[in-house]
MIDOSE-1310 file (N, C-alpha, C; in nm, 2 decimals, decimal comma, always signed):
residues 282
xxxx	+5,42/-6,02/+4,48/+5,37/-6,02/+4,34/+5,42/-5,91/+4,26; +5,46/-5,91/+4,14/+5,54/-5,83/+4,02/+5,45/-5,78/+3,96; +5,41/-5,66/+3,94/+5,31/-5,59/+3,81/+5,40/-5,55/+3,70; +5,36/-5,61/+3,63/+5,45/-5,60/+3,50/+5,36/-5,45/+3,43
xxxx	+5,44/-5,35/+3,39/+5,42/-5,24/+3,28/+5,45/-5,20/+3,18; +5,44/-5,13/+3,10/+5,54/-5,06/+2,96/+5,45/-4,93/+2,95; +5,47/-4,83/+3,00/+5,46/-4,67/+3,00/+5,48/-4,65/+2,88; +5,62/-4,66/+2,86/+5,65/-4,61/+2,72/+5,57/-4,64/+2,61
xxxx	+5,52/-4,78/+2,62/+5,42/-4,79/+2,50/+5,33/-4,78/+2,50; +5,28/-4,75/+2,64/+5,10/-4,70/+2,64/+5,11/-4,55/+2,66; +5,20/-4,48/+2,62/+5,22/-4,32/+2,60/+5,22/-4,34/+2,48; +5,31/-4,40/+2,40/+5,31/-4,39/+2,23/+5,18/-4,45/+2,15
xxxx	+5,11/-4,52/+2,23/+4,96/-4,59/+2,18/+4,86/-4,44/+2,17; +4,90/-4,38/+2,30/+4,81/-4,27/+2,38/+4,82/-4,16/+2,18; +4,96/-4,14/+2,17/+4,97/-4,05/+2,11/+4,95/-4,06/+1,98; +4,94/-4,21/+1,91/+4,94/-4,26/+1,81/+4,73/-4,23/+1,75
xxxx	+4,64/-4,30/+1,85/+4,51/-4,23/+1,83/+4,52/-4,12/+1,84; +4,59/-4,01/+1,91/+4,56/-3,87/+1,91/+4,59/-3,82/+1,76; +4,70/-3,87/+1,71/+4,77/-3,83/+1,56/+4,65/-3,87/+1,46; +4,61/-4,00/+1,47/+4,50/-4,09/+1,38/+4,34/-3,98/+1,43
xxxx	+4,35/-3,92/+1,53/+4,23/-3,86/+1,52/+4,20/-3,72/+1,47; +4,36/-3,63/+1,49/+4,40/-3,53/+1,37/+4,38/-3,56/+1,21; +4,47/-3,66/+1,22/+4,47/-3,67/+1,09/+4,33/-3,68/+1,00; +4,21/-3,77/+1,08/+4,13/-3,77/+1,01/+4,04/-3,66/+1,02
xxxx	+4,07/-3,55/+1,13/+4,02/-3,44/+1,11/+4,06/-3,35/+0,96; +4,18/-3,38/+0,96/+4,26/-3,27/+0,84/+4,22/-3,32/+0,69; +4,20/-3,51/+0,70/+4,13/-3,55/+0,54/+3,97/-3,52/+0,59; +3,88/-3,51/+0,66/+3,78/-3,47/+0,63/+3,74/-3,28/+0,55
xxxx	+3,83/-3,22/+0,65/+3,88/-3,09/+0,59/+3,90/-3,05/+0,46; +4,00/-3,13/+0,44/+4,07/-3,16/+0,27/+3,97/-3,22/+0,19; +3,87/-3,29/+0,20/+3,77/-3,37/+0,11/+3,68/-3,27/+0,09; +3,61/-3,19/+0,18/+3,55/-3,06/+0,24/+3,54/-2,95/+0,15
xxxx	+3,71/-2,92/+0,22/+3,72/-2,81/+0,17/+3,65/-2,70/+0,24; +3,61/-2,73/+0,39/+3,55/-2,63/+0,42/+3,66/-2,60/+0,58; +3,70/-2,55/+0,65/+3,70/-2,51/+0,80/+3,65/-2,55/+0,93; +3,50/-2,54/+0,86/+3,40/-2,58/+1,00/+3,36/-2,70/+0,95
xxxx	+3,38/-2,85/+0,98/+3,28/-2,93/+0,94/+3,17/-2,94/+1,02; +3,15/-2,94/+1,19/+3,08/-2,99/+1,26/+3,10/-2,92/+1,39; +3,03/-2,91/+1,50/+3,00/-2,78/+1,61/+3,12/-2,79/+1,65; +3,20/-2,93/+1,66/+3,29/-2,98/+1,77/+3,44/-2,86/+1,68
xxxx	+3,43/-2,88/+1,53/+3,56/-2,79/+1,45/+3,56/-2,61/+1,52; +3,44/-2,52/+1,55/+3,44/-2,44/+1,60/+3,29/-2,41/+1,65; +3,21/-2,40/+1,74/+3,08/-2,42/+1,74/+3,06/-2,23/+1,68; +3,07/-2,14/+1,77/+3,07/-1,99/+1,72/+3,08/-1,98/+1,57
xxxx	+3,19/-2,01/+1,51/+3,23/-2,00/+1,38/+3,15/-2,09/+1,27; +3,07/-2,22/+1,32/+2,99/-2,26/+1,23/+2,86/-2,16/+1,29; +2,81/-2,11/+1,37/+2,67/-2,04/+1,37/+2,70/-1,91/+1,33; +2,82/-1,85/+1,30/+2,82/-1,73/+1,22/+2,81/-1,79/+1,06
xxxx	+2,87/-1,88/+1,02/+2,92/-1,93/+0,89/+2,77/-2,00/+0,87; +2,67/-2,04/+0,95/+2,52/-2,09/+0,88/+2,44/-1,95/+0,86; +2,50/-1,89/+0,96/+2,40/-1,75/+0,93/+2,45/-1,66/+0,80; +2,52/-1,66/+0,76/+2,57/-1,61/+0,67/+2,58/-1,70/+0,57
xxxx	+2,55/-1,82/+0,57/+2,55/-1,91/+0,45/+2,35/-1,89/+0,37; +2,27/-1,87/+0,50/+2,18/-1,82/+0,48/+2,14/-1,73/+0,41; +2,22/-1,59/+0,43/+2,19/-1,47/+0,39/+2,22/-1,47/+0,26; +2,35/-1,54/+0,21/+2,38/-1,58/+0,07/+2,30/-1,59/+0,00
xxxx	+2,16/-1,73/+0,07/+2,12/-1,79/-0,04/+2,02/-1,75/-0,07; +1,99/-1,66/+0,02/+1,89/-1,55/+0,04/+1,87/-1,47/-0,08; +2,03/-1,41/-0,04/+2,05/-1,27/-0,13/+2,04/-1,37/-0,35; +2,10/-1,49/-0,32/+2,07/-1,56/-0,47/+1,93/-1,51/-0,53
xxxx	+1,87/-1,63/-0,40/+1,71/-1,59/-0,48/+1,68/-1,47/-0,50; +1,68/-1,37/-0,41/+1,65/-1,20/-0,45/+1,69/-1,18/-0,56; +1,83/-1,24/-0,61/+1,85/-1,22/-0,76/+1,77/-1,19/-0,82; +1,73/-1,38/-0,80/+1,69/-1,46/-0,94/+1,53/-1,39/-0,96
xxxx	+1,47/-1,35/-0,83/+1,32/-1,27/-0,81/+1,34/-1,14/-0,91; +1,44/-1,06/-0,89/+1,49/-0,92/-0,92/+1,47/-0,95/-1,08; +1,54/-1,07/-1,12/+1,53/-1,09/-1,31/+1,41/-1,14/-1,33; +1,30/-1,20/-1,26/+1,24/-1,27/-1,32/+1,14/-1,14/-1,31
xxxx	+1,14/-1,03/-1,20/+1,03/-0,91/-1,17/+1,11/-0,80/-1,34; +1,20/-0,86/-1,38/+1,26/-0,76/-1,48/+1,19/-0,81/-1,60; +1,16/-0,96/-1,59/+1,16/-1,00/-1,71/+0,99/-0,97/-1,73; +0,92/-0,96/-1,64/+0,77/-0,93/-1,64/+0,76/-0,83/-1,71
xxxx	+0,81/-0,70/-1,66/+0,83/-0,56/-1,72/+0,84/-0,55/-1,79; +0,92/-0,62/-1,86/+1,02/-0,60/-1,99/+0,84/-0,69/-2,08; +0,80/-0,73/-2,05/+0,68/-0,83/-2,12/+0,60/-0,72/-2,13; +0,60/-0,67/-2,06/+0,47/-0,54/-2,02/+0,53/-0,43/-2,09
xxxx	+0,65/-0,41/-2,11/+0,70/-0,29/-2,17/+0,66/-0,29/-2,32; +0,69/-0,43/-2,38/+0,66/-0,48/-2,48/+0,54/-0,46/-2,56; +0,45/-0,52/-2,50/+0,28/-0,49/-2,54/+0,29/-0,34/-2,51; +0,26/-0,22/-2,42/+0,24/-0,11/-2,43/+0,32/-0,05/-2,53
xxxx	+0,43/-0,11/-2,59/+0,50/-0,04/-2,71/+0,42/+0,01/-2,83; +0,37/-0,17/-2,82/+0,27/-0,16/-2,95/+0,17/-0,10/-2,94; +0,11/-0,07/-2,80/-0,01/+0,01/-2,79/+0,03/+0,15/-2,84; +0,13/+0,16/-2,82/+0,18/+0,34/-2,80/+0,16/+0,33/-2,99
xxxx	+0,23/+0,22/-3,06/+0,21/+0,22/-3,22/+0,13/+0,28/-3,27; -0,01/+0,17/-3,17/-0,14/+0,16/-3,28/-0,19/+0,29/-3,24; -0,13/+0,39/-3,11/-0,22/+0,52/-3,07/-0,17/+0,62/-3,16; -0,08/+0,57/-3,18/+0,01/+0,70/-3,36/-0,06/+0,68/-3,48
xxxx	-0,10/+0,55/-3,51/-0,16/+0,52/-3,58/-0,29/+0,59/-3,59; -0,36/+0,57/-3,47/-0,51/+0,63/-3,48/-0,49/+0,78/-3,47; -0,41/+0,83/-3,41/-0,41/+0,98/-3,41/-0,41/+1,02/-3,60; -0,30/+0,98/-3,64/-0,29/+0,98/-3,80/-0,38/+0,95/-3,87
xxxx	-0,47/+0,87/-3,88/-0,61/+0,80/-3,93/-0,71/+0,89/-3,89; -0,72/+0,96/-3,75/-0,79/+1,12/-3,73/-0,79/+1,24/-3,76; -0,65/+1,24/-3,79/-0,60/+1,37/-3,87/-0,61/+1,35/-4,04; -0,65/+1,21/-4,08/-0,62/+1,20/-4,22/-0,79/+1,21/-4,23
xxxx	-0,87/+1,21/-4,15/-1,05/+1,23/-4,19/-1,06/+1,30/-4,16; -1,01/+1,42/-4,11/-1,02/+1,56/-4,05/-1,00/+1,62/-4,19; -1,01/+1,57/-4,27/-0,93/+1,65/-4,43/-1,09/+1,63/-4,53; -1,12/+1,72/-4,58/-1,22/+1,75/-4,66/-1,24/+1,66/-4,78
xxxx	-1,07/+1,67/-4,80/-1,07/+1,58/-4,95/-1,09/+1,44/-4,97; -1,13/+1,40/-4,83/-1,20/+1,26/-4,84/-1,34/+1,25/-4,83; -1,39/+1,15/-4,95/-1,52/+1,15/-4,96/-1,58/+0,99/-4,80; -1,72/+1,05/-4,83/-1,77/+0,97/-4,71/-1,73/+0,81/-4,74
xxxx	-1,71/+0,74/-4,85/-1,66/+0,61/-4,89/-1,54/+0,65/-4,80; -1,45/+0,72/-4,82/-1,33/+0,74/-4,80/-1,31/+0,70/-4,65; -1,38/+0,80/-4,61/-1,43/+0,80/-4,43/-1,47/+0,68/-4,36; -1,52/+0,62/-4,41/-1,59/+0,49/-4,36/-1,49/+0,37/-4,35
xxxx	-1,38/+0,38/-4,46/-1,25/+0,29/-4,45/-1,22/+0,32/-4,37; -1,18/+0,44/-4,30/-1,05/+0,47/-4,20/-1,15/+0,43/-4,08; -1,25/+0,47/-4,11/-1,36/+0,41/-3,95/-1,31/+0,28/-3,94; -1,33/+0,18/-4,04/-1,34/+0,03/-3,97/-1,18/+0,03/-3,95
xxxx	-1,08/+0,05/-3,98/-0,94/+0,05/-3,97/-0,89/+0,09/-3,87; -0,98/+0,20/-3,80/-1,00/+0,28/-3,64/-1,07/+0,18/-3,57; -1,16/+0,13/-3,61/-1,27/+0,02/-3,49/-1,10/-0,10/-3,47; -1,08/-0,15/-3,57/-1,00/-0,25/-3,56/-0,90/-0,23/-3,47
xxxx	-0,82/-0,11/-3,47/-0,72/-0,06/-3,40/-0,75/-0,07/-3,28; -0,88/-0,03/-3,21/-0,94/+0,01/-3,10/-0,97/-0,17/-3,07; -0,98/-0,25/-3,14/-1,02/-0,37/-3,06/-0,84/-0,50/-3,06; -0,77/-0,39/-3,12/-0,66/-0,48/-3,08/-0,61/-0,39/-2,97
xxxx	-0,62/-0,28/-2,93/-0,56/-0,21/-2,83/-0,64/-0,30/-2,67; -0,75/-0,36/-2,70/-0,82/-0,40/-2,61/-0,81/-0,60/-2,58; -0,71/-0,60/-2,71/-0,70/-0,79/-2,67/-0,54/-0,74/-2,64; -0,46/-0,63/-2,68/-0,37/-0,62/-2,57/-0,36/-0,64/-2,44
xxxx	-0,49/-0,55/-2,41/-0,48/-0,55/-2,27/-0,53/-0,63/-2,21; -0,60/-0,73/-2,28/-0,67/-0,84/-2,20/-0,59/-1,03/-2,19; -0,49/-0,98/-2,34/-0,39/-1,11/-2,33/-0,30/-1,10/-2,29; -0,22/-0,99/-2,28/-0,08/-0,98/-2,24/-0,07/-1,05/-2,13
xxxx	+0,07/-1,17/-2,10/+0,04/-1,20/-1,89/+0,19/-1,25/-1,93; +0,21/-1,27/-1,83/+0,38/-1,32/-1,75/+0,32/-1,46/-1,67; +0,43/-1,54/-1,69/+0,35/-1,65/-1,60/+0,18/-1,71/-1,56; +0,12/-1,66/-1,65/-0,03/-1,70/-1,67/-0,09/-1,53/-1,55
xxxx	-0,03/-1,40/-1,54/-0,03/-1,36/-1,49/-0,08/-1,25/-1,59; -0,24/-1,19/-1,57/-0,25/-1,06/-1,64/-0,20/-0,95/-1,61; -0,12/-0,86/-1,72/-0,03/-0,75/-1,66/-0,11/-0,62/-1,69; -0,17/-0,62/-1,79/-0,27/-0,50/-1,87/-0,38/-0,49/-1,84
xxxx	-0,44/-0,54/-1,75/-0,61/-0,54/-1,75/-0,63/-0,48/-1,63; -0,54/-0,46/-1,61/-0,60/-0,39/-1,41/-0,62/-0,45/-1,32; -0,56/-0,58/-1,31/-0,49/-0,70/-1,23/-0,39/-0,61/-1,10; -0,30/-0,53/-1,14/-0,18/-0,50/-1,13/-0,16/-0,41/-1,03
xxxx	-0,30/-0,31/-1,04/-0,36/-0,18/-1,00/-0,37/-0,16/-0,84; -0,28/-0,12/-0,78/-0,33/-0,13/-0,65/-0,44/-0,04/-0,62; -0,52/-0,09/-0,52/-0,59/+0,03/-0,46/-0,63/-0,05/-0,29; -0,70/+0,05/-0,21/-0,68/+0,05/-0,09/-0,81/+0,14/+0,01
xxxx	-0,80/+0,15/+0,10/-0,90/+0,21/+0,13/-0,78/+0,32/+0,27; -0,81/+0,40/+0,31/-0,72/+0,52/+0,38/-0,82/+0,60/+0,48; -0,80/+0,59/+0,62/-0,83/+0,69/+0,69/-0,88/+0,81/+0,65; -0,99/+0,86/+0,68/-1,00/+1,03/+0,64/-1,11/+1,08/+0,74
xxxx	-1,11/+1,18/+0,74/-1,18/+1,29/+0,83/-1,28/+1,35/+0,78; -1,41/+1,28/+0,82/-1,49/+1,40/+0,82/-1,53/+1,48/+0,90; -1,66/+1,59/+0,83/-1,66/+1,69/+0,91/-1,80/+1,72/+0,89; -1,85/+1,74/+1,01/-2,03/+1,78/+0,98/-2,01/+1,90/+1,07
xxxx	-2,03/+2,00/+0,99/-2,09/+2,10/+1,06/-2,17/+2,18/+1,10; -2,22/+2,18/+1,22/-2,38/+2,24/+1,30/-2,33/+2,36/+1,35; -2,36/+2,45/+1,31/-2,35/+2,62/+1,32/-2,45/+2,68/+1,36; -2,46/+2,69/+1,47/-2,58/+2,77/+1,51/-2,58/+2,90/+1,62
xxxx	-2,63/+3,02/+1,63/-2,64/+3,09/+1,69/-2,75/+3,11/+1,81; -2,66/+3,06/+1,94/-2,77/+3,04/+2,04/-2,75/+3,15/+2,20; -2,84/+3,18/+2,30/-2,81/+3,28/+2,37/-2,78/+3,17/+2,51; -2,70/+3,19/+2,57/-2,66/+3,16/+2,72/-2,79/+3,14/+2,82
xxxx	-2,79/+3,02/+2,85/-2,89/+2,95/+2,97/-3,03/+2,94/+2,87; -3,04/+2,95/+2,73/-3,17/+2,93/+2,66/-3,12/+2,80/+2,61; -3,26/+2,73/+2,54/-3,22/+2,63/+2,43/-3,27/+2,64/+2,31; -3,26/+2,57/+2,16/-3,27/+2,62/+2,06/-3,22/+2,46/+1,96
xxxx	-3,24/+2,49/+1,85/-3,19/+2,37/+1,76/-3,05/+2,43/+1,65; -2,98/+2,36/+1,66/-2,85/+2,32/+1,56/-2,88/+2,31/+1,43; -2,87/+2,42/+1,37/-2,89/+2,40/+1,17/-2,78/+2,32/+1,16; -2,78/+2,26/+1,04/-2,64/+2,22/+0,95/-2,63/+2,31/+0,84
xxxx	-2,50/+2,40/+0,85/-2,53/+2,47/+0,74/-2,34/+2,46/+0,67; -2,33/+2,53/+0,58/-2,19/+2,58/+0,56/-2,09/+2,60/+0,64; -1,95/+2,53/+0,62/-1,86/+2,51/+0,71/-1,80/+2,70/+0,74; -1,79/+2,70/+0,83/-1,78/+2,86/+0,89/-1,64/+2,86/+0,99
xxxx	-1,59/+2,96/+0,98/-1,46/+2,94/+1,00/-1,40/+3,06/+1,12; -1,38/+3,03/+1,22/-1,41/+3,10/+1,36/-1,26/+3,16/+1,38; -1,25/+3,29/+1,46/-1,13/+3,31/+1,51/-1,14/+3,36/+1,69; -1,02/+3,37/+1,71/-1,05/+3,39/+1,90/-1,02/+3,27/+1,93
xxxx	-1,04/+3,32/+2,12/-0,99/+3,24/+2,23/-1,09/+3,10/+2,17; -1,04/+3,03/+2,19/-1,13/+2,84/+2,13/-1,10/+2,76/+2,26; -1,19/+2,74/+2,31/-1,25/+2,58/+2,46/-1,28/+2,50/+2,41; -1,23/+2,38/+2,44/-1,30/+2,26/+2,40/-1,44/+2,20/+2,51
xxxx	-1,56/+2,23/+2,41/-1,64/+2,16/+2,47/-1,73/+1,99/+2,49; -1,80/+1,95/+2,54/-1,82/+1,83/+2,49/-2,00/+1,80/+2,50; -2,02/+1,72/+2,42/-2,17/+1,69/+2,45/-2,21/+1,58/+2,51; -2,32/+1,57/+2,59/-2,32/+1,43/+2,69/-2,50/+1,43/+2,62
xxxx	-2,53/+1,31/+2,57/-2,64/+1,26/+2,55/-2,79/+1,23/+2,65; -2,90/+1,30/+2,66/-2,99/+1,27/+2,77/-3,10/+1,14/+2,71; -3,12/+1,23/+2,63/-3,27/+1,16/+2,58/-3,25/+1,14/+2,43; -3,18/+1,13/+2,37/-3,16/+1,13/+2,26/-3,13/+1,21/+2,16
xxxx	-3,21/+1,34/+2,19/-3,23/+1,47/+2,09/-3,22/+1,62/+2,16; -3,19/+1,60/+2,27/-3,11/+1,75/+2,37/-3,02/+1,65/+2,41; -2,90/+1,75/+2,42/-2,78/+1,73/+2,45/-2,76/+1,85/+2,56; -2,65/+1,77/+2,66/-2,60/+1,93/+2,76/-2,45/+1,96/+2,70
xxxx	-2,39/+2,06/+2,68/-2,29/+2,12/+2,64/-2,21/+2,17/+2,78; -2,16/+2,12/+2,76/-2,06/+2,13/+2,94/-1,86/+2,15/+2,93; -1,84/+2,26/+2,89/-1,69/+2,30/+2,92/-1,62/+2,24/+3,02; -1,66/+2,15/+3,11/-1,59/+2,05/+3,18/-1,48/+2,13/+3,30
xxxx	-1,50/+2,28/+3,28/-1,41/+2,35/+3,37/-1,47/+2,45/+3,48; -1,60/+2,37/+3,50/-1,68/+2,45/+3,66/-1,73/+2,58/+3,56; -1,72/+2,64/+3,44/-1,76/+2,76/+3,40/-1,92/+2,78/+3,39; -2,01/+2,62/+3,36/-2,13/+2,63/+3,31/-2,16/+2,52/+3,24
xxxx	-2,28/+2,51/+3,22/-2,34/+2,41/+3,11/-2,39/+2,45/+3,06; -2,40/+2,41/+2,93/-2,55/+2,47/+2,82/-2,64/+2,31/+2,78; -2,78/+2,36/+2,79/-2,85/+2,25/+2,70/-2,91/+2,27/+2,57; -2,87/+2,18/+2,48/-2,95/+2,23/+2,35/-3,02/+2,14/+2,29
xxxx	-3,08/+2,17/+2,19/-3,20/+2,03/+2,12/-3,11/+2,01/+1,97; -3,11/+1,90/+1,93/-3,07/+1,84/+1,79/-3,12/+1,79/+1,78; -3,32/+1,80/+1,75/-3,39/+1,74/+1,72/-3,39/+1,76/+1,58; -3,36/+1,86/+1,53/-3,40/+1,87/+1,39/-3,27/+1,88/+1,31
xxxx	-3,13/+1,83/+1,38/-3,00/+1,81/+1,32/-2,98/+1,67/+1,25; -2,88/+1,69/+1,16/-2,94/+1,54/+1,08/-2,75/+1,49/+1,06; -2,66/+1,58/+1,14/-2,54/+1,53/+1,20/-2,56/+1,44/+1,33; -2,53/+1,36/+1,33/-2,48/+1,29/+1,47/-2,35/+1,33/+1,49
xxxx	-2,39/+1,38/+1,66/-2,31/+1,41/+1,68/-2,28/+1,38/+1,89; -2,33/+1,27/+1,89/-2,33/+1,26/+2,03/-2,15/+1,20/+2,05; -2,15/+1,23/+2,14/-1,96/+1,21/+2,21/-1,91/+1,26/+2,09; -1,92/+1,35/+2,05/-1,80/+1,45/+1,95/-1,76/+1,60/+2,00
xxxx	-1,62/+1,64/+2,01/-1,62/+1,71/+2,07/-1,62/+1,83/+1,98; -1,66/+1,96/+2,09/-1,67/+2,11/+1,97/-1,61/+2,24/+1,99; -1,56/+2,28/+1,95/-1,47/+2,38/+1,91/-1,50/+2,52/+1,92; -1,53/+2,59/+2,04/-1,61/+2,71/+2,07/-1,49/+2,82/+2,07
xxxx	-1,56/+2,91/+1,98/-1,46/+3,03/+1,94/-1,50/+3,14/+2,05; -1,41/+3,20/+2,11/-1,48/+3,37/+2,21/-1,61/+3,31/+2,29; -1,61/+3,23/+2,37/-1,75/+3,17/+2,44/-1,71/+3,23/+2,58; -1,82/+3,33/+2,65/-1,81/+3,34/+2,79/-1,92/+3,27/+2,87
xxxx	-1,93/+3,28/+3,00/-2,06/+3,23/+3,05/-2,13/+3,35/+3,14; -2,16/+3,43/+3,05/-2,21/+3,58/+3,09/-2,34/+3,53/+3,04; -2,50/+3,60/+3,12/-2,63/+3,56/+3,04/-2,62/+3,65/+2,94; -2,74/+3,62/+2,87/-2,79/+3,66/+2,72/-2,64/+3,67/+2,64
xxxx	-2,53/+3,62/+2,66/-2,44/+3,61/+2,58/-2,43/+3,51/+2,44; -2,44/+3,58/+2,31/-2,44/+3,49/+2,22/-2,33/+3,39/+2,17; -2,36/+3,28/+2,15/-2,21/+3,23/+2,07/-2,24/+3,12/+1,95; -2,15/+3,08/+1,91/-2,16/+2,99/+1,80/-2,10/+2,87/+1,80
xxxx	-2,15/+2,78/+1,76/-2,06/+2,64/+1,77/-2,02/+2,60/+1,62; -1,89/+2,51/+1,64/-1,93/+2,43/+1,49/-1,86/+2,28/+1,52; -1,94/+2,15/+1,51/-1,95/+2,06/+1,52/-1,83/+1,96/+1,45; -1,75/+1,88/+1,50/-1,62/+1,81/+1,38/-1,66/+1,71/+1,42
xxxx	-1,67/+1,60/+1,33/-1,71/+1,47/+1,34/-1,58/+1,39/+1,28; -1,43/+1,40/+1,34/-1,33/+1,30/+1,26/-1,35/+1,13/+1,30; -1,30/+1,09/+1,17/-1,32/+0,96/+1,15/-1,15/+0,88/+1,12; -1,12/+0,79/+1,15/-1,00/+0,79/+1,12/-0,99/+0,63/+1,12
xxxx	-0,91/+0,58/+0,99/-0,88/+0,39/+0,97/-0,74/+0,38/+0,91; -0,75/+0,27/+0,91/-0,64/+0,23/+0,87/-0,65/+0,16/+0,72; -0,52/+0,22/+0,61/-0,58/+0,16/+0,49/-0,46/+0,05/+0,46; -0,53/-0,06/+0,41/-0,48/-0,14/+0,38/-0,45/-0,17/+0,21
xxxx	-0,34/-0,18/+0,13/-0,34/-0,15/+0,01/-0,35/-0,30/-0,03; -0,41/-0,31/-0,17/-0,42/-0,40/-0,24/-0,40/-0,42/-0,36; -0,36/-0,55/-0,47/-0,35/-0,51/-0,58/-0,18/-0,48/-0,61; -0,14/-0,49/-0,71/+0,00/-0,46/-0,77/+0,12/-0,56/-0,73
xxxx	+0,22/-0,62/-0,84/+0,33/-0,75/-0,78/+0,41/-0,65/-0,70; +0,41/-0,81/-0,58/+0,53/-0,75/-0,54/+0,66/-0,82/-0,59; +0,77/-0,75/-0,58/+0,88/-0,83/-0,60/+0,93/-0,81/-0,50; +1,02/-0,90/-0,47/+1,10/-0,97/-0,31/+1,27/-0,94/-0,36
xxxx	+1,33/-0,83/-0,34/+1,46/-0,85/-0,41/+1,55/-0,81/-0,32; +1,51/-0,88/-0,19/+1,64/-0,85/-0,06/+1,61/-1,02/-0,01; +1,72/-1,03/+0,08/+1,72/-1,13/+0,19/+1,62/-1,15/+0,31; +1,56/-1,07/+0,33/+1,51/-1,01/+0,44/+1,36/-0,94/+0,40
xxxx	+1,29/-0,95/+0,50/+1,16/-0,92/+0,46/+1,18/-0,74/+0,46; +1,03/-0,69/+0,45/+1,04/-0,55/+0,36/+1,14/-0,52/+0,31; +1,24/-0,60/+0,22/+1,33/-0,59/+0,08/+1,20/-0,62/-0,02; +1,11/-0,58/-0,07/+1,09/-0,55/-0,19/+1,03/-0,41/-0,23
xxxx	+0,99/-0,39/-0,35/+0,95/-0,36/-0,44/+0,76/-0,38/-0,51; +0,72/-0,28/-0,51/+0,57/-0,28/-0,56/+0,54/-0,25/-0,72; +0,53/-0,31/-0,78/+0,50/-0,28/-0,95/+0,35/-0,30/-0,95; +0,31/-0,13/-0,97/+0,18/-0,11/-1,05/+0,18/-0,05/-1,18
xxxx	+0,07/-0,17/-1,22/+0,04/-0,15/-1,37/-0,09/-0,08/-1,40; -0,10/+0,01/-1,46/-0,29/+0,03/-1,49/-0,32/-0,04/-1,62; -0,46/-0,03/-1,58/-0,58/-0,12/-1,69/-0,51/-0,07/-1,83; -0,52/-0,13/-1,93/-0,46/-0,04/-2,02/-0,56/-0,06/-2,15
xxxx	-0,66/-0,04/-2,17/-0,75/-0,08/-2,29/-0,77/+0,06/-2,31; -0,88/+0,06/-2,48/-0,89/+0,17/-2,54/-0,94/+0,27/-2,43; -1,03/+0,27/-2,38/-1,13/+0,33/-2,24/-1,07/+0,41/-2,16; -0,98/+0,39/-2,12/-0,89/+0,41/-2,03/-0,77/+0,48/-2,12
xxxx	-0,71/+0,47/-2,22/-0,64/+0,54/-2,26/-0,70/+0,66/-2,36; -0,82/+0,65/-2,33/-0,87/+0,78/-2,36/-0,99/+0,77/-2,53; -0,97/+0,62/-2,55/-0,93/+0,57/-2,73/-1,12/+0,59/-2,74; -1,19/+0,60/-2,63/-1,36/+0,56/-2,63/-1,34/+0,39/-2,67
xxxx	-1,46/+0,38/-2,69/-1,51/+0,22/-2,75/-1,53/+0,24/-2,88; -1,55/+0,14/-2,87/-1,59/+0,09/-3,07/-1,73/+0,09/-3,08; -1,78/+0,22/-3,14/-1,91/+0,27/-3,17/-1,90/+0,32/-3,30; -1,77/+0,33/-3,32/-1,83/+0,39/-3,47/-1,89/+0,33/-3,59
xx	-1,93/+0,41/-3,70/-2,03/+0,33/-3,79/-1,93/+0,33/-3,91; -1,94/+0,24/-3,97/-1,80/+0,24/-4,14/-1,93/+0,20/-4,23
């Protein structure tokens, strides 16, 4: 039996799809216009070229956020212009009644022309907005709440192995060797005072202390554990949070998060800029 072949033409078939599969790589390319069409053109080179197509369009919008947070400003800059007007205005309208040579008719004009001033300074600040957004009324205004420290201080002078009660008096300000001591709670209203280093205990009463002060630690200046030895305490009660701020636009003008920008505005009505209210009499 004869097996008939042709190599030659099933090598030039072979190479003819290979050509026809370039080629339609190079017109998709060309229609494109891009390099990477698909994982198979470079897989590396498209996931750097999406990540970076990303950041682009990222950094666009940041722009377009960057003009639109300009154009707010520029709105707000606007109205406070006029405010700053009408505040030349009323200074001059005060300086012009501060003058003798106006009779009380006279005075009464510039009043209602002052009330008026003072109620447009106040629909400034209540209509002005960007995008249905109030910019003048104290919308804008961040505020927040912040960690802080207090301090209650029980100052008292007491004698070694006695007990006694804790004034709260004026903060007093100790120098010398300083131990930290601590208070451990019994009954409610004596506490033991124990330096925690084998030297001694003390017990004392805070019945008539009006600091709380149970698990707070205290600050003993020159304290020995010799009898009839006198010493002094003073009591720190810290408190400590976390503040969270609130209030004021943000604008977003990076790619990436914390890229922006905080714009605070304050309230801006007569009140606040110092103008009083409209009380006067014309």
């Amino acid at each position: 039996m004869i097996i008939n072949n042709n190599i030659p033409a099933l090598t030039s078939y072979r190479q003819m799809g290979a050509n026809q599969k370039a080629a339609s790589n190079s017109m998709e390319k060309l229609a494109s216009g891009l390099r990477i069409n698909k994982a198979g053109d470079d897989a590396a080179g498209l996931a750097i070229s999406e990540k970076m197509r990303g950041q682009i369009r990222g950094l666009d919008q940041a722009s377009r956020n960057a003009q639109d947070g300009i154009s707010m400003i520029q709105t707000a800059e606007g109205a406070l212009q006029e405010t700053q007007n009408i505040l030349q205005r009323m200074r001059e309208l005060s300086v012009q009644s501060s003058n003798d040579t106006n009779t009380l008719t006279d005075r009464k004009e510039i009043q209602k022309e002052m009330n008026q001033l003072i109620e447009e300074i106040d629909r400034i600040s209540t209509d002005t907005e960007f995008n249905t957004k109030k910019l003048l009324n104290g919308d804008l205004t961040s505020s927040g709440t912040t960690g802080t420290a207090t301090t209650a201080d029980a100052v008292s002078s007491q004698t070694t192995g006695t007990s006694g009660n804790i004034a709260i008096t004026d903060p007093s300000t100790f120098t010398g060797e300083t131990g930290t001591w601590t208070l451990a709670t019994t009954d409610g209203t004596a506490f033991t005072l124990d330096k925690g280093d084998g030297t001694g205990a003390q017990t004392i009463d805070l019945s008539t202390g009006t600091a709380t002060v149970d698990g707070i630690e205290l600050d003993i200046s020159g304290i020995t554990a010799a009898a009839n030895d006198e010493w002094s305490i003073e009591v720190t009660a810290a408190s400590t949070g976390t503040g969270t701020s609130t209030g004021g636009a943000v604008i977003h003008i990076g790619a990436n998060s914390a890229q922006s920008l905080t714009v605070d505005i304050n309230q801006m009505d007569s009140t606040t800029l110092g103008g009083g209210t409209n009380t006067g009499t014309a």
